[in-house]
Backbone atoms as SQL, in Angstrom:
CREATE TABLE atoms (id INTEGER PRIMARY KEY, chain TEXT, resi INTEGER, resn TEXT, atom TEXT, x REAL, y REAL, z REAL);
INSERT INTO atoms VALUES
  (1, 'A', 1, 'UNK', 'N', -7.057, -6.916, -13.129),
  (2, 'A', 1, 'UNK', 'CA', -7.009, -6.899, -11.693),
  (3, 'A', 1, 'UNK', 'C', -8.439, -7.045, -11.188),
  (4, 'A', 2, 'UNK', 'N', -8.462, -7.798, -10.191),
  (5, 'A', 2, 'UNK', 'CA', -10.011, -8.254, -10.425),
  (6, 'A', 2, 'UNK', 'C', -10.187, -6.765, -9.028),
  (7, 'A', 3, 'UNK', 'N', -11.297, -6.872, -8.673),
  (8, 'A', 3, 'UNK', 'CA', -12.232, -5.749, -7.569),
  (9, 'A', 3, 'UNK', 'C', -11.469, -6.318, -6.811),
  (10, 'A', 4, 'UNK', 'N', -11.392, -7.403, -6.150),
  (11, 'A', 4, 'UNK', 'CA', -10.992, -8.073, -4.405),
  (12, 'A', 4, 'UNK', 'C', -9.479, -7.416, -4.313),
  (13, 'A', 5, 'UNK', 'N', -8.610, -7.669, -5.364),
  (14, 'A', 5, 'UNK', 'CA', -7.293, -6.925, -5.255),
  (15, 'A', 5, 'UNK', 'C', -7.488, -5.772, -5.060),
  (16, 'A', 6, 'UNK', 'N', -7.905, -4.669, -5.935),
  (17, 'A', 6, 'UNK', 'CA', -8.297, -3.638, -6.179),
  (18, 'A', 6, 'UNK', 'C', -8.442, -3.139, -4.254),
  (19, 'A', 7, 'UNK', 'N', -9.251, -3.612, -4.058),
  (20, 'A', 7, 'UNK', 'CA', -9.476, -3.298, -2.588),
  (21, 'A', 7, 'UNK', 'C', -8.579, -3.613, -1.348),
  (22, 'A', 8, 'UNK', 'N', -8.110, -4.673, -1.575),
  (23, 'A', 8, 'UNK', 'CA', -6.750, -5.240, -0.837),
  (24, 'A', 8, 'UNK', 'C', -6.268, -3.916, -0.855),
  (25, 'A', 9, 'UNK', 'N', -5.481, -3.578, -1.766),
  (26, 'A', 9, 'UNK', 'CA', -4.695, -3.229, -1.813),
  (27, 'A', 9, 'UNK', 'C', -4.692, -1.242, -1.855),
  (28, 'A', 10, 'UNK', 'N', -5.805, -0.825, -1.544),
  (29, 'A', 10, 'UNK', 'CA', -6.449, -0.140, -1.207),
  (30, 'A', 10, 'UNK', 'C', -6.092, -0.151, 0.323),
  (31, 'A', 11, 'UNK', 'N', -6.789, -1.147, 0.988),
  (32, 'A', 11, 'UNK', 'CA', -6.664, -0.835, 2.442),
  (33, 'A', 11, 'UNK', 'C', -5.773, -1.146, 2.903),
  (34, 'A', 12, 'UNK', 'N', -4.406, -2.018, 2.390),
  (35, 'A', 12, 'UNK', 'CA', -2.936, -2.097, 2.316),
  (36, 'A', 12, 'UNK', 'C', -2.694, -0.414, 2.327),
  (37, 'A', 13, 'UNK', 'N', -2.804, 0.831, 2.033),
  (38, 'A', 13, 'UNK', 'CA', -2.252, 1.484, 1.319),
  (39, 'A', 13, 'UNK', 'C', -2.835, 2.471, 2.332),
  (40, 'A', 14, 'UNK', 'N', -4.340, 2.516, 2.696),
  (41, 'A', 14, 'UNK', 'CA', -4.952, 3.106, 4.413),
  (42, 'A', 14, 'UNK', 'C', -4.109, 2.768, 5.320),
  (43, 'A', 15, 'UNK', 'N', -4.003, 1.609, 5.742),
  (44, 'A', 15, 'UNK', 'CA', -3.420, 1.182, 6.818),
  (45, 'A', 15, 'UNK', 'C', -1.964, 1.738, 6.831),
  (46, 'A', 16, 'UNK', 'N', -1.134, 1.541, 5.908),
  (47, 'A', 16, 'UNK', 'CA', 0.173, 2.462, 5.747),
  (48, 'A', 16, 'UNK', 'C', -0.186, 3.906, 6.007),
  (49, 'A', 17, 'UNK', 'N', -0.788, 4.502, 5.284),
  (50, 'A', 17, 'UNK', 'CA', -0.483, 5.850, 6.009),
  (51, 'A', 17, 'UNK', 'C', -1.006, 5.852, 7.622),
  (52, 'A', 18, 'UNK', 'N', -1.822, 4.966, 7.468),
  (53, 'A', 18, 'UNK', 'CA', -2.449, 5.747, 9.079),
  (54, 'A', 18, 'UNK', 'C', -1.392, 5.323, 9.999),
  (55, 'A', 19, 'UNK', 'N', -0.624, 4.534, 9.724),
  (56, 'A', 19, 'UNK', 'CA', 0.522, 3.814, 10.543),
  (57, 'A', 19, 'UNK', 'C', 1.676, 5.089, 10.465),
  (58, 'A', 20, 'UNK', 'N', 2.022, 5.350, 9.015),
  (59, 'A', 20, 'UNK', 'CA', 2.871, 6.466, 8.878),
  (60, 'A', 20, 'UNK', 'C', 2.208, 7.571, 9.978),
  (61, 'A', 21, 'UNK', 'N', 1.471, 8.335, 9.931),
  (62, 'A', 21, 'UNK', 'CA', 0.949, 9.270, 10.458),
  (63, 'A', 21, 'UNK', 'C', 0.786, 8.912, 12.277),
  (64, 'A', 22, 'UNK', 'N', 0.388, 7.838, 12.354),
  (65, 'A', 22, 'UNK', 'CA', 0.483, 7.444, 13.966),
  (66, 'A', 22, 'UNK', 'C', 2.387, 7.960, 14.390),
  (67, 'A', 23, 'UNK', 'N', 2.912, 7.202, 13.415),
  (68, 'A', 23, 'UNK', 'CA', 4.338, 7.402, 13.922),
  (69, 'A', 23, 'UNK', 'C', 5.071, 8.258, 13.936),
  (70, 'A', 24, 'UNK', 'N', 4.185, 9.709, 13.004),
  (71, 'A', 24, 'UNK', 'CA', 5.086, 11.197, 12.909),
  (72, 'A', 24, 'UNK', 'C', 4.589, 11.784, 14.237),
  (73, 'A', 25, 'UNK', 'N', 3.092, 11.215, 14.636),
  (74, 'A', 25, 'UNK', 'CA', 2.486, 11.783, 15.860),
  (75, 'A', 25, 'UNK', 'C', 3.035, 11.344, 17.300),
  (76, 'A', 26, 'UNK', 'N', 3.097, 9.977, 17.368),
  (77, 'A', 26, 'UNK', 'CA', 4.180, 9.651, 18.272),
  (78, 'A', 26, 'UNK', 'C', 5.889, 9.940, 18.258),
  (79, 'A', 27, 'UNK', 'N', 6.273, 10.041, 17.362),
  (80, 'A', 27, 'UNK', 'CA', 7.677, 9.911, 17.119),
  (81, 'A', 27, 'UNK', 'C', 8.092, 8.868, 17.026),
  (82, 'A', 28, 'UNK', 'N', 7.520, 7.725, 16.835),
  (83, 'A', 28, 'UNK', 'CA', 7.982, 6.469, 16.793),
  (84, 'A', 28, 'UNK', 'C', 8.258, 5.886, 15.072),
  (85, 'A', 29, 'UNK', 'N', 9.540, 6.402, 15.127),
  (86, 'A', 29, 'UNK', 'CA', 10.180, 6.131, 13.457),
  (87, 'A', 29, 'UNK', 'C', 9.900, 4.996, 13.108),
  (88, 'A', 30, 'UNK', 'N', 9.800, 3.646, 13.876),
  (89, 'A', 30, 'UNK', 'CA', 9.774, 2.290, 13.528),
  (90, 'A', 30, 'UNK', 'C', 8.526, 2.669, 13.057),
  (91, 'A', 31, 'UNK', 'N', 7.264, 2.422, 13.577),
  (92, 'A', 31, 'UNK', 'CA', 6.184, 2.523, 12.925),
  (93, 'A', 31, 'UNK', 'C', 5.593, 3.607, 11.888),
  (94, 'A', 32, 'UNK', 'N', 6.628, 4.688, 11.978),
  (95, 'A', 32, 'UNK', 'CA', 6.410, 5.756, 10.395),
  (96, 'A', 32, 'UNK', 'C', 7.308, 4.874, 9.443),
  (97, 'A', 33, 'UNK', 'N', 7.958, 4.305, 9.765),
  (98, 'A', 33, 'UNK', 'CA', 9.013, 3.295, 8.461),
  (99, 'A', 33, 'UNK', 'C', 8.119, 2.231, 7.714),
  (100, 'A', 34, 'UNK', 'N', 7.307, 1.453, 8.860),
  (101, 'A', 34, 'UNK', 'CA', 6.594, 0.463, 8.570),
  (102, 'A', 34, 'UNK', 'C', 4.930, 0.847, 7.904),
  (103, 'A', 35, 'UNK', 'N', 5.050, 2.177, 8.207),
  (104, 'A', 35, 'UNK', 'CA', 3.288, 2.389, 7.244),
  (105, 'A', 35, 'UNK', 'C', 4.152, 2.917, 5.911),
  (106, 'A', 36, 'UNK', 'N', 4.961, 3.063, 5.599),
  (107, 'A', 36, 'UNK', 'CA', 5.900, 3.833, 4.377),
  (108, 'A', 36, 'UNK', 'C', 6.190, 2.329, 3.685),
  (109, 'A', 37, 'UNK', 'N', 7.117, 1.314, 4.289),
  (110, 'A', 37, 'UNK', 'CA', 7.280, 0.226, 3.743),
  (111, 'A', 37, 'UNK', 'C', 5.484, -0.239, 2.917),
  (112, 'A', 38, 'UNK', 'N', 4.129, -0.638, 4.038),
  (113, 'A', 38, 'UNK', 'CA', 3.338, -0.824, 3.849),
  (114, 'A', 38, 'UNK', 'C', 2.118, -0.592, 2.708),
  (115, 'A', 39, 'UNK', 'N', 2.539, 0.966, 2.254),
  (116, 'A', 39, 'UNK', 'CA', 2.464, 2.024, 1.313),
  (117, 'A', 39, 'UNK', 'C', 2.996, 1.424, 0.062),
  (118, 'A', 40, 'UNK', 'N', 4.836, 1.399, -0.171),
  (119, 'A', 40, 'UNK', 'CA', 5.401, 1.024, -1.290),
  (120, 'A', 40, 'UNK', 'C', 4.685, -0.667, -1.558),
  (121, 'A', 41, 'UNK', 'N', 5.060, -1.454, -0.522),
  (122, 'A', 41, 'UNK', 'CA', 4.303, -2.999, -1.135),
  (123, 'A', 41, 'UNK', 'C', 2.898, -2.269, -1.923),
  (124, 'A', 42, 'UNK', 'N', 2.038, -1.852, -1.532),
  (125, 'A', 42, 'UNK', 'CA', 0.521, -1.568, -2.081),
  (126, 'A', 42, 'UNK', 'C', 0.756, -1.332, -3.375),
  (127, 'A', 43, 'UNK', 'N', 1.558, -0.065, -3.686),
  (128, 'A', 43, 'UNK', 'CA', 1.895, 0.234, -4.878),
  (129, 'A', 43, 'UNK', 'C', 2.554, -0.643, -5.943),
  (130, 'A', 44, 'UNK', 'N', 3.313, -1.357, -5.596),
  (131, 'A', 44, 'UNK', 'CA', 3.892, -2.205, -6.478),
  (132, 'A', 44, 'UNK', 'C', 3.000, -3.536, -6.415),
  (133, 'A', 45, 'UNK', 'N', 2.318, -3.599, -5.814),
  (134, 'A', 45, 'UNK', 'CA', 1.031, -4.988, -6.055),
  (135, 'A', 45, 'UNK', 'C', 0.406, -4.271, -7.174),
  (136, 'A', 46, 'UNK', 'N', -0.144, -2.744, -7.395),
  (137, 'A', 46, 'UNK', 'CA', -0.708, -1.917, -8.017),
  (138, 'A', 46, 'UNK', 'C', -0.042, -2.247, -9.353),
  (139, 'A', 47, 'UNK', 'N', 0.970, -2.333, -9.589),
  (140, 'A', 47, 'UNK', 'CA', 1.727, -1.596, -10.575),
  (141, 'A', 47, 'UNK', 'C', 1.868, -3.385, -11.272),
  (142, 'A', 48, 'UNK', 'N', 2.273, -4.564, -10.512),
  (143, 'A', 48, 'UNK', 'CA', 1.958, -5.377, -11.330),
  (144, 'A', 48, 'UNK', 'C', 0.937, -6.238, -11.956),
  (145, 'A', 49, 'UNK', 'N', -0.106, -5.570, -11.148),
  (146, 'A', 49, 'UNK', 'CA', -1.442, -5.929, -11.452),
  (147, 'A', 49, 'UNK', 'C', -1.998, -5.156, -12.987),
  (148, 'A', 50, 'UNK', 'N', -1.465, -4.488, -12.755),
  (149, 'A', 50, 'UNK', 'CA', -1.487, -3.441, -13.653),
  (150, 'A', 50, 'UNK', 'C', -0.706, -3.688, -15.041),
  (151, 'A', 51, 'UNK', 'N', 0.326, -4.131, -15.224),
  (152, 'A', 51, 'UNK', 'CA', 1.029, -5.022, -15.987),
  (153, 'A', 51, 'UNK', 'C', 0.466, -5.980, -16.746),
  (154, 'A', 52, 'UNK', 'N', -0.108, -7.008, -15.569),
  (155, 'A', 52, 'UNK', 'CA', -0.970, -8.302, -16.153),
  (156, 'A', 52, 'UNK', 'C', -2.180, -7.963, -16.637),
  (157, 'A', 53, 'UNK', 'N', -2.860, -7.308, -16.261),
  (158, 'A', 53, 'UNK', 'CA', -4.140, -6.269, -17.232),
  (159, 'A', 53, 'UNK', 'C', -3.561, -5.982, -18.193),
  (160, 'A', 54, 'UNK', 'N', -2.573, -5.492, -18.459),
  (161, 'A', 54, 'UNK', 'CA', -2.229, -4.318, -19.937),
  (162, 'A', 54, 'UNK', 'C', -1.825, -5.574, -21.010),
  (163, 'A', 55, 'UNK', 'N', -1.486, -6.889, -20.542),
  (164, 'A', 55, 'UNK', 'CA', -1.354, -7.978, -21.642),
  (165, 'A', 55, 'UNK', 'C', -2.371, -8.717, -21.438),
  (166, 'A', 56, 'UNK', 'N', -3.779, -8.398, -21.182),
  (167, 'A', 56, 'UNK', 'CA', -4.621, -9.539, -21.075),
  (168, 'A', 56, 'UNK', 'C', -5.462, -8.628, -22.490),
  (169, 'A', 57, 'UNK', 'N', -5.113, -7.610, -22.677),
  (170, 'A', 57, 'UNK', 'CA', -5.619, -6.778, -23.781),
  (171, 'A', 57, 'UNK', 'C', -5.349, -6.877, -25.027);
């Protein structure tokens, strides 16, 4: 996984919570759904990046 992903997906993963957290503070479920959705994509970019590293070994 090179650094540039690494970081993507990092601030993929900021931006979700702060979105989550905007939306428990407002009450606005759409946008606590959408920093939660925002969150899981990050992780699973994580997780297959992570994959393709473990066979480049």
């Amino acid at each position: 996984m090179s650094a540039t992903d690494k970081i993507k997906n990092a601030i993929e993963d900021v931006e979700g919570k702060a979105k989550e957290a905007l939306g428990k503070v407002t009450g606005d479920r759409s946008t606590e759904n959408e920093g939660k959705k925002d969150q899981a994509k990050s992780d699973l970019k994580n997780a297959g990046e992570n994959v393709k590293d473990a066979f480049k070994h």
